[in-house]
KOLMAR-244055 format. One record per residue (C-alpha): x, z, y; residue in one letter. Coordinates in steps of 0.25 Angstrom, whole numbers, plus 5000, padded with zeros to 4 digits. Layout:
XZYa...
//
This chain:
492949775031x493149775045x494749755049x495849705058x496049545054x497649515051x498249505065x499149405060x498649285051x499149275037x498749225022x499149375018x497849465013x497949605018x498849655006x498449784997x499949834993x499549834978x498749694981x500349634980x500449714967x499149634962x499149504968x500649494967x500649414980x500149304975x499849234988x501349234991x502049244978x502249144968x502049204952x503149294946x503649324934x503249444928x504049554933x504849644924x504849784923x505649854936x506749934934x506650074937x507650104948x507650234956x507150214970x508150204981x507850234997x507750185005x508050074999x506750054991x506050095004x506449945007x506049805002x506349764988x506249624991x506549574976x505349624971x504149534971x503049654978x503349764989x502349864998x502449975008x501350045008x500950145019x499550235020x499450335029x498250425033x498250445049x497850535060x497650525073x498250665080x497150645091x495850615085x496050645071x495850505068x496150465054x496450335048x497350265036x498350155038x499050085030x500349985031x500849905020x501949815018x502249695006x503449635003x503249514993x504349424987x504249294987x504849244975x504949084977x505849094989x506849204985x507849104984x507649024996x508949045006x508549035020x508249155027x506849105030x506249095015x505349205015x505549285002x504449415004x503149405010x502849545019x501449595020x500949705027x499749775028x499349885037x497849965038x497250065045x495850125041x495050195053x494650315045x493550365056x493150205060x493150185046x493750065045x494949985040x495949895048x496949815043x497949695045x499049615037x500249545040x501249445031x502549375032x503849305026x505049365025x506349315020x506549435014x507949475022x508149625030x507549625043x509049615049x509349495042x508149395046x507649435058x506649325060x505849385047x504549435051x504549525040x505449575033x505649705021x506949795023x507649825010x508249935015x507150035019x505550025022x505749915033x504649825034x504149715045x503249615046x503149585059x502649685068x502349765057x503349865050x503449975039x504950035041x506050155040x506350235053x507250325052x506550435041x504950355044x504350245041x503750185052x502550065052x502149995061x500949895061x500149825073x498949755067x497849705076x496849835078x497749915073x499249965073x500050075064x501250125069x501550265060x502850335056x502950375042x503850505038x504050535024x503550675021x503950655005x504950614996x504750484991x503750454979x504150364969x502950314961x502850294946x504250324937x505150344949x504650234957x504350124946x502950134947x502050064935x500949974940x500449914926x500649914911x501649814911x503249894914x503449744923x502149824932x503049914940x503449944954x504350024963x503550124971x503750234979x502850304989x503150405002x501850475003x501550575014x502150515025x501750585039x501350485048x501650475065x501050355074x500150285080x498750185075x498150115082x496650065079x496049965090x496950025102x496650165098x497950225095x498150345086x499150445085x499550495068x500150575062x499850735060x499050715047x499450575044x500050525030x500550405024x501050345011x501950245008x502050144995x503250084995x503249994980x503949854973x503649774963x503649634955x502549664948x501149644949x499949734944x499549714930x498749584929x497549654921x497449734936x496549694946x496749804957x497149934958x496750064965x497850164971x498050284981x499150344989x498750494994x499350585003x498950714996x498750825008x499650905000x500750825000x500450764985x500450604985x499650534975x499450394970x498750344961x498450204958x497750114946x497649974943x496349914937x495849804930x494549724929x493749824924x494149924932x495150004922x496650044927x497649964921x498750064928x498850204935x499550304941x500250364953x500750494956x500650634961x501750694970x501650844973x502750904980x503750864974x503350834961x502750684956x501750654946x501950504942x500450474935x500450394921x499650284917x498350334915x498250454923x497650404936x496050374936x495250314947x493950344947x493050274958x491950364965x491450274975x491450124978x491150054992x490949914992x491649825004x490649735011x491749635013x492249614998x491049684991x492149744982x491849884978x492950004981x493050134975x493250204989x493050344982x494050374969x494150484958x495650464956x496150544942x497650594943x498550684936x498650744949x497050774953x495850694953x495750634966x494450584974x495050474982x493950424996x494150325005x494150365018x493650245021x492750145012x493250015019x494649995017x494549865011x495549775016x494849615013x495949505014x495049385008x495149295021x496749305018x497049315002x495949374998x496449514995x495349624996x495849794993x495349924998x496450015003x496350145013x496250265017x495750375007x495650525005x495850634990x495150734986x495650804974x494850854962x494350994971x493850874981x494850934992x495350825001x496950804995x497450685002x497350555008x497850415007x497650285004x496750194993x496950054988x496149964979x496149834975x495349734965x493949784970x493549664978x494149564967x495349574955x496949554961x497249404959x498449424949x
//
């Protein structure tokens, strides 16, 4: 895979979302007790737009599918934020004891170069609001979506979200505006992960959001946003995946209709889902998928040069809602950490067809446990 090295050193891999579901953190965190079940609580904003910093696992997720209003070129980004408690200095009283971890992530796939660029970055914070300690170098607002690490952010202004990233071939700098109510996923947002009740989270999502901005790949600036989309997955937990998993397989799609899907499964060694589901919203009527009713059925495989793992890039995908044929826009959008913690995932870019074989959306694919099992 041919991609932007970090531009600021760092023990961190370059972090899948759900990787912090299935490796738990290990690299920073020491074991846990197994988590009970989490209470269901109706959703509050923006409130549950912020941090939830006494959970042990926290993302926001952003995927977005660009166009340039000159050239018409396309390309997928993608800018993700952690948040990962530290359990062994939660009590510690100085202002400098760094009680979360902050990860983030961001991507951006060159549809017509056909390539994938990427770049990471990690710090300590002490957990306090930005306001309160100022000499943090990152930091997760409790309040609303406000995230920074450094000279990146993820935050609220006004009605948008804006991000904001600056990697080393690359930058992002989008504005995000809600087009949709709120999603909440699973029962209300307490959305089920595994067979185990304790294997929960809280998860909403904010699909179709228009997008407005500016990329930047290798000096050549673009300017987005008529016909440009994202989604955003905001989601908590103190759980890990189901220990019989290995990895999992999941979509976000902007339907061209206005519909959202997801879809997701997780599997074991032999290739069988331990757990499914996802969702179907239409207007403004949502289908929450039951165990069972989501199938992924691969079609076509490409197999990375660098890891030799093999990736379903093409997908049958069986819904209550339709049966989906799910293509990668492009094959190569494996992101390989091994040089760091060893982390190797596919995520990108990806277009749906429905069962007519009409083009019905685009968004983003994720997998992991191809290249080797998620160390549990």
């Amino acid at each position: 895979m041919q991609s932007t090295a970090p531009s600021t050193p760092s023990p961190s891999q370059t972090i899948g979302r759900r990787t912090l579901l299935g490796a738990g953190m290990g690299v920073a965190l020491a074991p846990r007790v197994p988590a009970a079940p989490l209470p269901r609580k109706a959703l509050v904003f923006p409130r549950d737009a912020g941090a939830h910093p006494d959970y042990a696992i926290e993302w926001w997720y952003v995927t977005g599918y660009a166009l340039d209003e000159n050239a018409k070129a396309a390309f997928g980004f993608q800018v993700t934020f952690f948040r990962s408690r530290i359990p062994s200095t939660q009590s510690m009283q100085s202002s400098l004891a760094a009680r979360q971890l902050v990860f983030a992530h961001a991507a951006l796939t060159d549809v017509k170069g056909r390539k994938l660029w990427h770049d990471q970055r990690m710090a300590r914070s002490s957990g306090a609001e930005p306001a309160d300690n100022p000499n943090d170098s990152a930091w997760t607002s409790t309040q609303d979506t406000n995230i920074q690490l450094r000279d990146w952010s993820l935050a609220r202004q006004g009605p948008d979200l804006q991000a904001r990233i600056t990697a080393q071939d690359f930058s992002i700098a989008v504005t995000l505006t809600a087009s949709q109510p709120v999603l909440l996923q699973g029962d209300r947002g307490l959305s089920q992960k595994g067979p185990d009740s304790a294997q929960t989270s809280y998860y909403y999502s904010l699909p179709h959001l228009q997008v407005r901005g500016e990329l930047v790949l290798q000096g050549q600036r673009y300017a987005v946003g008529t016909g440009s989309t994202a989604w955003l997955d905001h989601e908590w937990s103190q759980q890990v995946m189901p220990p019989q998993a290995v990895g999992w397989d999941w979509l976000g799609i902007n339907l061209l209709d206005g519909s959202a899907l997801t879809a997701f499964r997780l599997r074991d060694r032999q290739g069988n889902a331990v757990w499914d589901g996802g969702s179907f919203r239409a207007k403004d009527r949502l289908f929450t998928f039951q165990r069972g009713e989501v199938d992924f059925k691969p079609l076509r495989n490409w197999k990375s040069p660098q890891s030799q793992a093999s990736y379903p890039v093409e997908w049958l995908v069986r819904t209550p809602a339709d049966f989906y044929t799910v293509r990668a826009l492009v094959d190569n959008q494996e992101l390989d950490s091994r040089t760091s913690t060893g982390g190797i995932y596919w995520e990108g870019l990806c277009e749906v067809w429905d069962s007519n074989q009409r083009l019905v959306g685009r968004g983003y694919l994720e997998m992991t446990g191809y290249a080797s099992p998620m160390r549990l």
